[in-house]
C-alpha positions in Angstrom: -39.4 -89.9 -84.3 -37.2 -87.7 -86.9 -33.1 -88.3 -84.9 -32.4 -85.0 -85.7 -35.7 -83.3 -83.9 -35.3 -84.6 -80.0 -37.1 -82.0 -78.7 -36.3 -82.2 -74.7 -32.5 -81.4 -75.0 -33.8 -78.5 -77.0 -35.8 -77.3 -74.9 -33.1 -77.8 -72.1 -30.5 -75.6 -74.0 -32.8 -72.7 -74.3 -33.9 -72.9 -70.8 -30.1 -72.8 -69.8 -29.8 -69.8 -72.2 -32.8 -67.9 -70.6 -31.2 -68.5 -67.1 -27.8 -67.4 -68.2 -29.3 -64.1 -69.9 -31.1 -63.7 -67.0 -28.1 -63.6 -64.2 -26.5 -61.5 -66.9 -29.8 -59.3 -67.2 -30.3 -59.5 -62.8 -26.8 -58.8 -62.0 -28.2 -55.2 -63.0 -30.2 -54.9 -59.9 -29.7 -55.7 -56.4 -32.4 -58.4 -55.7 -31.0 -59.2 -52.4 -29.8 -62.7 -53.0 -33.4 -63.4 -53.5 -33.3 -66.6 -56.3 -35.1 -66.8 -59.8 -37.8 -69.1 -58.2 -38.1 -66.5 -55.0 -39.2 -64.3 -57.8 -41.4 -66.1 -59.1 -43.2 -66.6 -56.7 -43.5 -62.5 -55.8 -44.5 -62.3 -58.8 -47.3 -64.4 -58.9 -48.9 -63.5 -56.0 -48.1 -60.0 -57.0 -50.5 -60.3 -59.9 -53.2 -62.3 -58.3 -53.2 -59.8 -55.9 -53.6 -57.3 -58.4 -56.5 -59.8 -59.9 -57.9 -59.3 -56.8 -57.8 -62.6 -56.1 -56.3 -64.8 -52.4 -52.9 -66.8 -53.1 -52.6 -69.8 -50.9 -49.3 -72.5 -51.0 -51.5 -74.3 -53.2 -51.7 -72.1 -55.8 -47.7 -71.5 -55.5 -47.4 -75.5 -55.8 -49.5 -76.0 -58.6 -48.5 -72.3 -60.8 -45.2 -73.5 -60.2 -45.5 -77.1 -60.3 -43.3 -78.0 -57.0 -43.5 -79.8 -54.2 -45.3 -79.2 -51.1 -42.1 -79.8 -49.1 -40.7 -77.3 -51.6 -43.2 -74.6 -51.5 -42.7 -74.8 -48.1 -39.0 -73.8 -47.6 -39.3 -71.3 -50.3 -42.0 -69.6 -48.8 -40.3 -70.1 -44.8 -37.1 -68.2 -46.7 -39.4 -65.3 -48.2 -41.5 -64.7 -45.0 -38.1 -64.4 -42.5 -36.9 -62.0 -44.7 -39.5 -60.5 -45.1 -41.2 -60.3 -48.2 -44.7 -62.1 -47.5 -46.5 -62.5 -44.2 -49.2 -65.3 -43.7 -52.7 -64.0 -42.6 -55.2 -67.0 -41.4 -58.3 -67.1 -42.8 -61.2 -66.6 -40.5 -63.6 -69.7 -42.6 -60.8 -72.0 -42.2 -57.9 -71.6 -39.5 -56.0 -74.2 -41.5 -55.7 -71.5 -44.5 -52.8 -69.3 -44.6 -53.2 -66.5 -47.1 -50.1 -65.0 -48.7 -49.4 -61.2 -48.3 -46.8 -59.4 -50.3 -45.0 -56.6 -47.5 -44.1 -53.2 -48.9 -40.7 -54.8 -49.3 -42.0 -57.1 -51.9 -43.8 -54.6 -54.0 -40.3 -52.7 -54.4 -38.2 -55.9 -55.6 -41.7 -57.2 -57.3 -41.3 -54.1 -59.6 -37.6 -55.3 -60.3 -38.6 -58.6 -61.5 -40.9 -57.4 -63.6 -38.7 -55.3 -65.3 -35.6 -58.3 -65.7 -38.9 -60.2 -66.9 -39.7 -57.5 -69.8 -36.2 -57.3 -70.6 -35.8 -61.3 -71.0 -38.3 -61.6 -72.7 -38.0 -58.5 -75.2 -34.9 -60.3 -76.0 -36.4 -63.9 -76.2 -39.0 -62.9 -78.5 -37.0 -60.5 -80.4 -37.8 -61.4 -84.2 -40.3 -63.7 -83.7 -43.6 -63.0 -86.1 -47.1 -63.2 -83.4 -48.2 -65.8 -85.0 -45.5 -68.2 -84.7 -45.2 -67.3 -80.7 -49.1 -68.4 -80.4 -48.0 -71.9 -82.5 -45.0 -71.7 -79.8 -47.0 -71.7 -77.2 -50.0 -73.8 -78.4 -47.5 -76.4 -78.7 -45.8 -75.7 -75.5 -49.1 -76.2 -73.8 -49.2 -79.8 -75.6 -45.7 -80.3 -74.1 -47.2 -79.6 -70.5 -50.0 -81.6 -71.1 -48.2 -84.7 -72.1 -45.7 -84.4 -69.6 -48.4 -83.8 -66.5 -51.0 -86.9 -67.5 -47.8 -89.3 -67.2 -48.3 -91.3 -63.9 -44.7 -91.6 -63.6 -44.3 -88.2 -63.5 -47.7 -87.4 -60.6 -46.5 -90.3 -58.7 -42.8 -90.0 -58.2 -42.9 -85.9 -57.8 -45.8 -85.1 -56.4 
């Protein structure tokens, strides 16, 4: 390993850079103390929805890569507020389907905008070519992190 290239603290100092820009970038727009990872998560089931497709917890856990227990709380927090309701599915009783409420889509559209914005300013300079190498590596990063046992075992 080249000393000068340690990639993780890297990686950790753009991710607190992305989280400062995007309090600055939020602070814009009332999001109703709702948390980056609240968000998220309206925003994924936002565009599954628009997919066409179901979103389950599951889905939320593994898009996200949380916990179950953590899933859990973040979804309790967005349905008493809310912004989701649970529907059970006929086929399976144990299934709980995740609904955005017209409260969501409003806030949704918010997020998407901070998102554009963030990541307008991210990317800003940055040839196409060298974001797909950036991602391509990214994915590798992923990969190598989520086929350590340590890592299944002790968070999951």
């Amino acid at each position: 390993m080249n000393e000068d290239k340690v990639v993780a603290p890297e990686i950790k100092c753009v991710s607190n850079l992305i989280k400062r820009f995007v309090n600055i970038v939020s602070s814009e727009y009332d999001l109703h103390g709702l948390t980056g990872q609240h968000m998220r998560i309206l925003g994924y089931i936002a565009f599954q929805h628009n997919n066409g497709s179901d979103v389950f917890q599951k889905d939320i856990e593994n898009q996200l890569n949380i916990r179950p227990s953590t899933a859990t709380v973040m979804l309790k927090v967005l349905e008493k507020n809310g912004y989701i309701i649970k529907e059970t599915v006929k086929s399976d009783a144990r299934l709980k389907r995740l609904i955005l409420t017209e409260k969501a889509d409003e806030i949704t559209s918010k997020g998407i905008e901070i998102m554009k914005e963030v990541n307008n300013r991210v990317t800003k300079g940055i040839p196409e070519e060298n974001l797909d190498i950036f991602f391509s590596v990214l994915e590798q990063i992923k990969s190598n992190l989520l086929t350590t046992n340590d890592i299944k075992s002790k968070h999951h």
